[in-house]
C-alpha positions as CSV (number, residue, x, y, z in Angstrom):
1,X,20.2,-0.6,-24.8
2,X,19.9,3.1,-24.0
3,X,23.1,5.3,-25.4
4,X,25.0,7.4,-23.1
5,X,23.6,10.3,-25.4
6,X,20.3,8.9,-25.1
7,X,20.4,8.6,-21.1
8,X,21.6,12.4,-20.8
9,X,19.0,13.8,-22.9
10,X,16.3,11.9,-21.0
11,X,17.8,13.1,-17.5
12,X,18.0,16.6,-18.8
13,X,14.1,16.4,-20.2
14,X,12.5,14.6,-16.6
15,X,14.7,17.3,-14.7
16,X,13.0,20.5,-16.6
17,X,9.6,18.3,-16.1
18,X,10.1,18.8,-12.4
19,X,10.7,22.3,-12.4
20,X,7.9,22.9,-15.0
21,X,6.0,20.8,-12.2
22,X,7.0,22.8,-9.5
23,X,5.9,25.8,-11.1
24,X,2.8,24.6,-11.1
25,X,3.1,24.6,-15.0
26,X,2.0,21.3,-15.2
27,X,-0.9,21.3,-12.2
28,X,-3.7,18.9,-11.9
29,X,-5.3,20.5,-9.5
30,X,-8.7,21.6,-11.3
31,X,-9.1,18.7,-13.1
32,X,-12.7,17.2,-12.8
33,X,-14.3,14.0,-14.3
34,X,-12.9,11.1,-16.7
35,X,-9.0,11.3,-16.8
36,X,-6.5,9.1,-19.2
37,X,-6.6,6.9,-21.8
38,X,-5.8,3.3,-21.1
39,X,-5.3,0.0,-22.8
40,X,-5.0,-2.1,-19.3
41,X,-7.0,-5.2,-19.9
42,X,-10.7,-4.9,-18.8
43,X,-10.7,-1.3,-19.9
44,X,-11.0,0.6,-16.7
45,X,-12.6,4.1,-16.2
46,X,-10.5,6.3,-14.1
47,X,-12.3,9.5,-12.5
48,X,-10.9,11.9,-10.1
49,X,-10.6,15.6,-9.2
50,X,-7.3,16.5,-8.9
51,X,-6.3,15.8,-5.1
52,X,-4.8,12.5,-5.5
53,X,-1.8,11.3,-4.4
54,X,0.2,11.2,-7.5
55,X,2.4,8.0,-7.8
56,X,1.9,4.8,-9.9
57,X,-0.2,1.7,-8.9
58,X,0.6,-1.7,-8.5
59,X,-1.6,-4.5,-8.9
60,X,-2.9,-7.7,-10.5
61,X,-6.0,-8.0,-12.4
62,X,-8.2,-11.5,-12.3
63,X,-10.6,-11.6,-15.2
64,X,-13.2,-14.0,-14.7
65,X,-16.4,-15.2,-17.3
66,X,-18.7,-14.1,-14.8
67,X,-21.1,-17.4,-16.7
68,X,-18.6,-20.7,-15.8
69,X,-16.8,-18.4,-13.5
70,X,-13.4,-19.2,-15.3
71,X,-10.4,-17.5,-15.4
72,X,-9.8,-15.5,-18.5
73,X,-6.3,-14.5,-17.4
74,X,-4.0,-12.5,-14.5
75,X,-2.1,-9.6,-15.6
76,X,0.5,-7.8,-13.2
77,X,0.3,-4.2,-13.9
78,X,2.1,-1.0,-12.8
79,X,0.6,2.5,-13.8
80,X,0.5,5.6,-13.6
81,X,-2.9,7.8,-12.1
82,X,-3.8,8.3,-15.4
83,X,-3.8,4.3,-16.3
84,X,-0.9,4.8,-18.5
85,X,0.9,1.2,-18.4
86,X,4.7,1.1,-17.3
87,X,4.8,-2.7,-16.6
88,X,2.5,-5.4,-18.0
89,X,3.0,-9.0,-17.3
90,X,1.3,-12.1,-17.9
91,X,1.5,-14.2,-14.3
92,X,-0.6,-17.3,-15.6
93,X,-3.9,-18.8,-13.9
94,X,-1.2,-20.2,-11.3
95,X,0.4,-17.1,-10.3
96,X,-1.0,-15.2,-6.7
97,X,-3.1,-12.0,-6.8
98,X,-0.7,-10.0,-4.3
99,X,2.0,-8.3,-5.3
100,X,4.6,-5.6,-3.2
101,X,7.7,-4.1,-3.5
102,X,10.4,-4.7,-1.2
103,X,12.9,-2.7,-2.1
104,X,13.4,-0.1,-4.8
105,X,13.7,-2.5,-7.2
106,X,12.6,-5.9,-6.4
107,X,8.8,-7.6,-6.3
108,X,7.9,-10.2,-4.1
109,X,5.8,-12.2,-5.7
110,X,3.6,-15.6,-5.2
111,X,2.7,-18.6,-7.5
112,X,1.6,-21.9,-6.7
113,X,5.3,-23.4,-6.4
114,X,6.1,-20.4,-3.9
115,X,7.0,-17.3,-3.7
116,X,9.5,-15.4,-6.1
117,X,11.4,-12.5,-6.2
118,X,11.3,-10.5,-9.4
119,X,14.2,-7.7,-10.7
120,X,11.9,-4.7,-12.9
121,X,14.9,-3.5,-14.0
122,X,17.4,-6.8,-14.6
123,X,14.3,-8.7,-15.2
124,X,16.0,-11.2,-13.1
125,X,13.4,-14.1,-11.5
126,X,14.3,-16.1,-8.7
127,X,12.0,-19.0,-7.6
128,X,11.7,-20.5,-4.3
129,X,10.3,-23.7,-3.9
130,X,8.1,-23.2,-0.8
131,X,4.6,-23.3,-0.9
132,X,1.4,-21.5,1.0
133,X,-1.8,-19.6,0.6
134,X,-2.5,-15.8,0.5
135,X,0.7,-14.5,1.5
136,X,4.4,-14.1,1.3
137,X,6.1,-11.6,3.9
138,X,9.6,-11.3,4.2
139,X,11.5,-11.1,7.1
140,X,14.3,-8.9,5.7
141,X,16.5,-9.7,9.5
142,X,17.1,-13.0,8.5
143,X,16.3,-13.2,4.7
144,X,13.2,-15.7,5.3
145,X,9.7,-16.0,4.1
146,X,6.4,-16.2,6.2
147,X,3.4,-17.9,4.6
148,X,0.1,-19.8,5.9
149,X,-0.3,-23.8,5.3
150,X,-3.4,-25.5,5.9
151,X,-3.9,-28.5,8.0
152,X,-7.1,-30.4,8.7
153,X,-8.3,-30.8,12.3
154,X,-10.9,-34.0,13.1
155,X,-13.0,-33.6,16.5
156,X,-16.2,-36.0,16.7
157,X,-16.6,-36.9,13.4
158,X,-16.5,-33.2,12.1
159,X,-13.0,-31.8,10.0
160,X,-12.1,-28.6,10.8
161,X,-9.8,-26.7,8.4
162,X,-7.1,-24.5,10.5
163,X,-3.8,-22.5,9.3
164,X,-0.3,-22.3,10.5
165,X,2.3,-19.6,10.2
166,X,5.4,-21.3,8.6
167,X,8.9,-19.1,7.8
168,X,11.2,-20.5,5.4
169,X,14.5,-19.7,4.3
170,X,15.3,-19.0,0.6
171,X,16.0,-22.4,-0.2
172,X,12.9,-24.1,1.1
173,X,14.1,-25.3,4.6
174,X,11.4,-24.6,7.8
175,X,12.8,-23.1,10.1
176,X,9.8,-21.9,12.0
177,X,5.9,-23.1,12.7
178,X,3.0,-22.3,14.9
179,X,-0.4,-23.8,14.3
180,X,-3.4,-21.4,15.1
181,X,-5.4,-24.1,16.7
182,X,-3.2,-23.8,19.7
183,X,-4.9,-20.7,20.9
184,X,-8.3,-20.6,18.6
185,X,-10.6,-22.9,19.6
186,X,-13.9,-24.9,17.2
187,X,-16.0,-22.8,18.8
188,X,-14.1,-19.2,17.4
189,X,-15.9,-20.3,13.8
190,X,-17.9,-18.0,12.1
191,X,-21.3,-18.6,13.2
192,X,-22.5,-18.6,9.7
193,X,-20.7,-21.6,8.9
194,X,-18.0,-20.2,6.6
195,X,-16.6,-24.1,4.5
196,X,-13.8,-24.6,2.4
197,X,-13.5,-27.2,-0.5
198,X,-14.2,-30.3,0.5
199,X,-17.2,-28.4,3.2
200,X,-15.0,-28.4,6.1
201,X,-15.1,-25.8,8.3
202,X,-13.3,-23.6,8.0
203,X,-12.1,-22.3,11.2
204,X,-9.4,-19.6,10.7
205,X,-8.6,-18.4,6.9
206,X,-5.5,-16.6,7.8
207,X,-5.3,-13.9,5.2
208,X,-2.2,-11.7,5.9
209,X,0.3,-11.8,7.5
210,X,2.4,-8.1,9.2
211,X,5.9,-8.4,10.4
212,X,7.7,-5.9,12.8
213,X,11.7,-6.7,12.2
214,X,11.8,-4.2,15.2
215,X,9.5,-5.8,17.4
216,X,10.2,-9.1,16.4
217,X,6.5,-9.9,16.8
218,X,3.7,-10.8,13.7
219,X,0.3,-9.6,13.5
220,X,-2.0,-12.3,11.8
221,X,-5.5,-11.5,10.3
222,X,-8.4,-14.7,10.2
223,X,-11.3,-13.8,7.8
224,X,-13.1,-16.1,10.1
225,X,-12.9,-15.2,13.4
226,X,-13.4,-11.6,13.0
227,X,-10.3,-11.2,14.8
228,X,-6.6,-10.8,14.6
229,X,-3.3,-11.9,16.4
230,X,-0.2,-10.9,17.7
231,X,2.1,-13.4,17.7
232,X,5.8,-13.3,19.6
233,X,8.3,-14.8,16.8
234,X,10.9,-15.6,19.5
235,X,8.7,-17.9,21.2
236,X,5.5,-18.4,19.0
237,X,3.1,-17.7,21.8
238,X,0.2,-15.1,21.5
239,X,0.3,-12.1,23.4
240,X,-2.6,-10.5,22.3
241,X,-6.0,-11.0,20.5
242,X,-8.3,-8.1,19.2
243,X,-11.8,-8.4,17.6
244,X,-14.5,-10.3,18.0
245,X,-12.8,-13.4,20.1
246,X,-10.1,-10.6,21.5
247,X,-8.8,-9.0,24.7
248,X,-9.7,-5.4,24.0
249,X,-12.4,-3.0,24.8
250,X,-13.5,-2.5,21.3
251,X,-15.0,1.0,20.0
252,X,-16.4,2.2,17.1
253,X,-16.2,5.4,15.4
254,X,-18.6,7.2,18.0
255,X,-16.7,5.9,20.9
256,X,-19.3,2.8,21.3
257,X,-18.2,-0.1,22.4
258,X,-18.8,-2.9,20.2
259,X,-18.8,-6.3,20.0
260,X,-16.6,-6.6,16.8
261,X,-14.9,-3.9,14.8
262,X,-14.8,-5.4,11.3
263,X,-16.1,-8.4,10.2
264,X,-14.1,-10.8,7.5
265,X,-11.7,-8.3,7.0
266,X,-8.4,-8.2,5.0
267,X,-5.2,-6.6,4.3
268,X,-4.6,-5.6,7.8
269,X,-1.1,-3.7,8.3
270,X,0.9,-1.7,10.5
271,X,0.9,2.3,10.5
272,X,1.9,3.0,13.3
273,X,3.9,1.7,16.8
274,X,-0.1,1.7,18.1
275,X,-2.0,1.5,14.9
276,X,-3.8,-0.5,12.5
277,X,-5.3,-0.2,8.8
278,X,-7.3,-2.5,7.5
279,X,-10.3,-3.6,5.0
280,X,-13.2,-3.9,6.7
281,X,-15.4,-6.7,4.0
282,X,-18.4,-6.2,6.1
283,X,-19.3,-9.6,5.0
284,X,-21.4,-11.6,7.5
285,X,-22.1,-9.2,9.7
286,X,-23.6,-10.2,12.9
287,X,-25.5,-7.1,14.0
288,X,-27.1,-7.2,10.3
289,X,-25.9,-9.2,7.6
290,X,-27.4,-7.3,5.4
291,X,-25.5,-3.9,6.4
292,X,-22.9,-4.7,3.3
293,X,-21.1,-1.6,3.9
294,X,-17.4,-2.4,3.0
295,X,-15.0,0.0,4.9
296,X,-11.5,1.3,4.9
297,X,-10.5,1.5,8.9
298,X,-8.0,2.5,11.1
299,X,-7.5,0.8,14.7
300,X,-5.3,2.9,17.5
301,X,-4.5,0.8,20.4
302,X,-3.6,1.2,24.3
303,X,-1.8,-2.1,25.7
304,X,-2.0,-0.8,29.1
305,X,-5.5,0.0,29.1
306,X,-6.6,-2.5,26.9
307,X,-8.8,-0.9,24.4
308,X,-9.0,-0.4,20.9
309,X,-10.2,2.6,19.2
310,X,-11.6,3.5,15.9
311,X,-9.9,6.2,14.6
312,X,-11.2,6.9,10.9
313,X,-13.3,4.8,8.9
314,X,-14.5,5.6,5.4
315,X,-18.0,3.7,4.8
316,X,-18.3,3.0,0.9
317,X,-22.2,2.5,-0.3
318,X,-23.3,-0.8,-0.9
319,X,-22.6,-0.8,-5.0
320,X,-18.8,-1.2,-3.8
321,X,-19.8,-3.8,-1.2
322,X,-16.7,-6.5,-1.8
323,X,-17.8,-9.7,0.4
324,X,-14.0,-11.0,-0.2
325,X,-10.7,-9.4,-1.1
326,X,-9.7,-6.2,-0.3
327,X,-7.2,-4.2,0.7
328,X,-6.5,-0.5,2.5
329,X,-3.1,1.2,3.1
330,X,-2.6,5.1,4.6
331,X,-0.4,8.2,2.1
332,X,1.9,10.0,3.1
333,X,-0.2,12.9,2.2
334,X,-3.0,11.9,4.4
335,X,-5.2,10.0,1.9
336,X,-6.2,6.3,2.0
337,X,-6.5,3.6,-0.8
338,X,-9.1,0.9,-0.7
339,X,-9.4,-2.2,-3.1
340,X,-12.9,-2.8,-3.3
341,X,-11.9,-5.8,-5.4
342,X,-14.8,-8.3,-6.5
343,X,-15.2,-8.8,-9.6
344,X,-18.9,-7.9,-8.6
345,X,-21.0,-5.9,-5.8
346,X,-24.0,-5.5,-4.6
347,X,-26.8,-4.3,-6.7
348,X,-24.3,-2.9,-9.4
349,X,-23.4,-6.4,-11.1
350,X,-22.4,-4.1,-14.2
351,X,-19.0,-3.1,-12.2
352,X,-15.8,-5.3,-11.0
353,X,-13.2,-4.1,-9.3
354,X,-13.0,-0.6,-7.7
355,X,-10.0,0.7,-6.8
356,X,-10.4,4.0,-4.6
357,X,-8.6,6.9,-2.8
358,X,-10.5,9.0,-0.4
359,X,-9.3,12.1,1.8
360,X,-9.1,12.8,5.1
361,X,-12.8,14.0,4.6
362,X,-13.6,10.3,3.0
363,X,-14.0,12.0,0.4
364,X,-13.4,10.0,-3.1
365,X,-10.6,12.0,-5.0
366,X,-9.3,9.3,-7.4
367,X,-11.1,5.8,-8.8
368,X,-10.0,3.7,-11.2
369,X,-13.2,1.2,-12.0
370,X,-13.6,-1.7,-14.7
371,X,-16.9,-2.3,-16.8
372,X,-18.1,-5.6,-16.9
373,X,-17.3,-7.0,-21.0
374,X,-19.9,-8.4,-21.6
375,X,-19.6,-12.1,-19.5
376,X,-16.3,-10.8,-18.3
377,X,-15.7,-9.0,-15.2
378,X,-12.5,-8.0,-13.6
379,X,-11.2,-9.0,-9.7
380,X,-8.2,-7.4,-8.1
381,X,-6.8,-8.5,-4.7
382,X,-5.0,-5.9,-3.5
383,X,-3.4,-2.9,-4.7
384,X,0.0,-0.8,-3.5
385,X,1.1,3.0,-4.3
386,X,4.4,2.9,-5.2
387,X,7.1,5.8,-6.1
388,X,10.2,5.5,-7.8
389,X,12.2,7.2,-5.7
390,X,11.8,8.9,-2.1
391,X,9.3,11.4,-1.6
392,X,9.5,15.1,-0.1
393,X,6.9,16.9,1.6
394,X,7.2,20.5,2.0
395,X,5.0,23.5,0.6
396,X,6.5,24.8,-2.5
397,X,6.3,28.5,-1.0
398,X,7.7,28.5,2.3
399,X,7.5,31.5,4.8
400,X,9.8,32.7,7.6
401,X,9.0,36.1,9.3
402,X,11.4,39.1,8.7
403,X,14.0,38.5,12.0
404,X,13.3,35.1,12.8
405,X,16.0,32.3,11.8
406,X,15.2,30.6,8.5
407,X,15.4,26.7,9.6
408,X,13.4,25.1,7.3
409,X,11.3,21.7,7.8
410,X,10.4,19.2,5.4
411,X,9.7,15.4,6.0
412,X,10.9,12.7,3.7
413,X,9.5,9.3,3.0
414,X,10.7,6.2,1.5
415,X,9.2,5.0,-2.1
416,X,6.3,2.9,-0.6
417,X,5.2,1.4,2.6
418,X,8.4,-0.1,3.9
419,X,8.4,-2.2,6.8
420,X,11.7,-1.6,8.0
421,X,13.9,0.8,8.3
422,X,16.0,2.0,5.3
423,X,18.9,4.3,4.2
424,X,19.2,7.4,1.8
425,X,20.5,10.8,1.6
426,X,20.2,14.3,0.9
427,X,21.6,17.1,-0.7
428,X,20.5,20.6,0.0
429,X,21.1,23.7,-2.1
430,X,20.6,27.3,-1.3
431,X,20.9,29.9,-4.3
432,X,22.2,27.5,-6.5
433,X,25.4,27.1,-4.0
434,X,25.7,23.6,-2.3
435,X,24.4,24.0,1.0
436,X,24.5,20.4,3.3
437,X,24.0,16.5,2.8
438,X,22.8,14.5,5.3
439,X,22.1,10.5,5.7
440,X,18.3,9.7,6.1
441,X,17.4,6.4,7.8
442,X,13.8,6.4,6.3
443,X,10.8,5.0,9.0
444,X,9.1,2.2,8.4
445,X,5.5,2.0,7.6
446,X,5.6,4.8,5.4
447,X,5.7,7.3,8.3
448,X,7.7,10.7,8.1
449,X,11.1,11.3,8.6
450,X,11.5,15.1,9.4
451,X,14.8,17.1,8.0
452,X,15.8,20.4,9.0
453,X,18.4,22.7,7.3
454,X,19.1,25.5,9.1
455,X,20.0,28.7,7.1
456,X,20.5,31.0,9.6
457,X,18.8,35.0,9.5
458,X,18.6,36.2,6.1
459,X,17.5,39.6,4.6
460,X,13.7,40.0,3.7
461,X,13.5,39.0,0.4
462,X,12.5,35.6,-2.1
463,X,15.3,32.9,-2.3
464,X,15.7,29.2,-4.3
465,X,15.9,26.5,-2.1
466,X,16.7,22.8,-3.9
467,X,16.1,19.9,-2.1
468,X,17.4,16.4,-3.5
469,X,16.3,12.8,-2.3
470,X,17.8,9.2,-3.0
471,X,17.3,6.1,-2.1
472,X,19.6,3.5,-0.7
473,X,20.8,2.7,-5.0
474,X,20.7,6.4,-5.7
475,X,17.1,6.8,-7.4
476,X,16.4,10.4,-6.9
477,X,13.9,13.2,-6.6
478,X,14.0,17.3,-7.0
479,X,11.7,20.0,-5.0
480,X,12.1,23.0,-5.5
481,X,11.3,25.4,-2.8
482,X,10.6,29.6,-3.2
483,X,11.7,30.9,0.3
484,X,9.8,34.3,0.9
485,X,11.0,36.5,4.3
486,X,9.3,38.8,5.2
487,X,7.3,40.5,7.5
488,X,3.4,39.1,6.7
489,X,3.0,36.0,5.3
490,X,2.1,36.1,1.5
491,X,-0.9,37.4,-0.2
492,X,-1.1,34.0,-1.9
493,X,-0.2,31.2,-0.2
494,X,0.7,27.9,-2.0
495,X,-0.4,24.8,-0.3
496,X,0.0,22.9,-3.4
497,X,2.4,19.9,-1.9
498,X,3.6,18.2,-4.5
499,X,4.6,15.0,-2.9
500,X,5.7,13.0,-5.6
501,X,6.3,16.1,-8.5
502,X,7.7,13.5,-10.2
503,X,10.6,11.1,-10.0
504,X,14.0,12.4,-11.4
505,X,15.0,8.4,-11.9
506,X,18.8,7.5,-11.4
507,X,21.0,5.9,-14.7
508,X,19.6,2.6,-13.5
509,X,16.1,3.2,-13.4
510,X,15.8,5.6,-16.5
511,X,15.3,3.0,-19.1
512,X,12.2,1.6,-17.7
513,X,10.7,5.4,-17.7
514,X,12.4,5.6,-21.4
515,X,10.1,2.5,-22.3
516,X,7.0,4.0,-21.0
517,X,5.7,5.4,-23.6
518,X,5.4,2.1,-25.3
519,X,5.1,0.5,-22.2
520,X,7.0,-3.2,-21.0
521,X,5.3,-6.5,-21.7
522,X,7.5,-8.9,-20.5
């Protein structure tokens, strides 16, 4: 246990680290090359130039003896950009390879019992007894659990292997079902003849699963089909298909229309009221199967008109070609993440796993990438960015022009992708004097939630401006802002946004950030 003493001092030292941050004391911004030191298992390399989004990374690592193709072990892991380890944990060869947060302190996790919710700072475990495949997505309205069961269909003499959408409640009772097979016929099977164990067909392989509480709808991704589905949860009927076997005009990039926009893809979720990210696998192509180009994509959609639209795309080479896994999710800054996550790609077997971040130019910033050992290669699933606490966007030098009123607009965003709707606060302080708080009902998908403060006409001149953030528990985060009026804008204008500086962590969270330097292996 932490002393009060203890507690204080380490409050007092990560506030003057965010100060000395915002100063630009501590900047990153010209660093070039090999970054970190790391003991996460499989050694990684992590290279980058600066322009990443600077949070900490959540994922589970697969290593595999590449000769029997065995499992070595499966290690949970949160770190930060420079693979410094805050959590480690040994899941066991039964334990799933996704892992998210839903809510500042709690992991859903998956094992082959069912999924389970895990406490990082009571280090608290609750099992449900529930089982499925790929993935666990909670439906936080009615404190349920979505996964996929399989279920063998038999038409002439052939099986065919389907899945269905289950919900369960915390204590392992079914409250909810719909079987794909009702709307995706034998015929929707990828024409290379995709089989499960056992060489059945396999028709569907449902590989995610997105919930919107708002909506009440889900959005279901099949590997197979090349396609995914929106599903009403009210009524389990399909409103919608898009992809190779959908109901949309489909374009690419170049505003061709294609006949599929990603094929095998995974990790498809929600961005937007009308748009889509997902992990293009490029894995059985059917314009050329040997394109291998794995892809992070967006999809923006038009129900009225019925089409679909590429909107970005990053195309990685084919030494990051991953022909299963993967996943992609959009920053708040702008940037995406890809988990080019085979423990092997194309042409490059001396490389597993490549975990990526790539600008709005697709250009790579930040990569964390593991060595084969010898026989031993390492796999990851999917991986998440996570914060600590809420994060503020705003420049740190902010101009209003001499006469004009100084209202001052910043956008806040929760800790990591949430898909519903959550509460904080904020304090605002001008000069040092208390200036406003304010309620924030943070917006789901990790979109922004713009704040004004309006300080009224002030004389020409350079003013502090201190913006605090908490969550719905009270973890917290400190910008500070230099407020210039005057009458041209500055010789030297910062656009260093510091969108996570760094997490000032409430009395709760502290003594997992105390730990860090020894890290947690629990």
């Amino acid at each position: 246990m932490l002393k009060t003493s203890q507690v204080s001092k380490l409050h007092s030292f990560f506030l003057v680290l965010v100060l000395l941050i915002s100063n630009g004391v501590t900047s990153q911004e010209n660093t070039k090359g090999i970054i970190g030191s790391t003991s996460i298992r499989g050694n990684p390399t992590i290279v980058s130039n600066g322009d990443y989004f600077d949070a900490y990374n959540l994922f589970i690592i697969e290593r595999r003896n590449m000769i029997n193709y065995n499992t070595v072990d499966k290690t949970l892991y949160l770190t930060d950009m420079e693979g410094s380890i805050v959590i480690e944990k040994d899941i066991g060869f039964d334990g799933f390879m996704g892992v998210e947060f839903i809510n500042s302190t709690t992991l859903l996790c998956g094992n082959y019992v069912g999924a389970y919710l895990w406490n990082i700072e009571t280090d608290v475990i609750e099992q449900y007894n529930f089982t499925g495949h790929h993935e666990f997505e909670r439906n936080e309205a009615n404190d349920t659990y979505f996964t996929f069961q399989a279920y063998i269909i038999e038409d002439q003499g052939i099986e065919y292997r389907y899945d269905k959408i289950v919900e369960y409640t915390p204590d392992g009772v079914l409250i909810w079902e719909v079987n794909l097979s009702d709307f995706v016929p034998f015929s929707h099977w990828c024409p290379f003849g995709d089989l499960e164990t056992g060489n059945v067909a396999d028709v569907t392989h449902a590989n995610s699963i997105s919930y919107d509480q708002s909506q009440d709808v889900l959005y279901v991704n099949c590997r197979s089909t090349n396609t995914f589905y929106k599903i009403d949860h009210k009524t389990g009927n399909l409103l919608w298909s898009l992809g190779e076997h959908g109901d949309f005009t489909l374009r690419d990039i170049y505003s061709n229309v294609k006949d599929a926009l990603f094929y095998h893809s995974h990790g498809l979720d929600i961005i937007s009221e009308n748009s889509f990210i997902c992990f293009d696998n490029d894995e059985h192509n059917q314009t050329n199967n040997l394109n291998h180009h794995s892809r992070i994509i967006e999809i923006t959609i038009d129900e009225n008109t019925m089409t679909a639209n590429t909107t970005y795309e990053f195309s990685a080479p084919k030494t990051y070609h991953s022909a299963w896994w993967g996943d992609a999710d959009l920053l708040p800054n702008g940037n995406r993440v890809g988990t080019f996550g085979t423990h092997g790609h194309e042409g490059l077997t001396s490389i597993g796993a490549r975990l990526v971040e790539v600008n709005e130019k697709s250009e790579i910033v930040w990569e964390m990438y593991f060595p084969k050992e010898v026989d031993v290669s390492a796999g990851i699933y999917r991986m998440k960015r996570v914060s600590f606490s809420p994060i503020i966007q705003i420049d740190s030098l902010y101009w209003i022009k001499s006469g004009e009123k100084a209202v001052i607009n910043w956008d806040a965003f929760y800790n990591f992708r949430n898909k519903h709707e959550l509460n904080g606060s904020y304090e605002i302080y001008f000069e040092e004097e208390f200036m406003e708080k304010g309620e924030i009902l943070f917006k789901k998908f990790w979109q922004p939630t713009p704040i004004s403060v309006d300080l009224g006409y002030l004389e020409d001149g350079n003013y502090n401006l201190t913006i605090t953030i908490l969550d719905e528990i009270g973890h917290e985060n400190i910008e500070q802002v230099n407020l210039q009026i005057s009458k041209n804008p500055p010789k030297t204008t910062s656009k260093t946004n510091f969108y996570l500086s760094i997490s000032i962590i409430s009395f709760f969270l502290i003594p997992v950030v105390f730990q860090r330097k020894r890290k947690i292996v629990i």
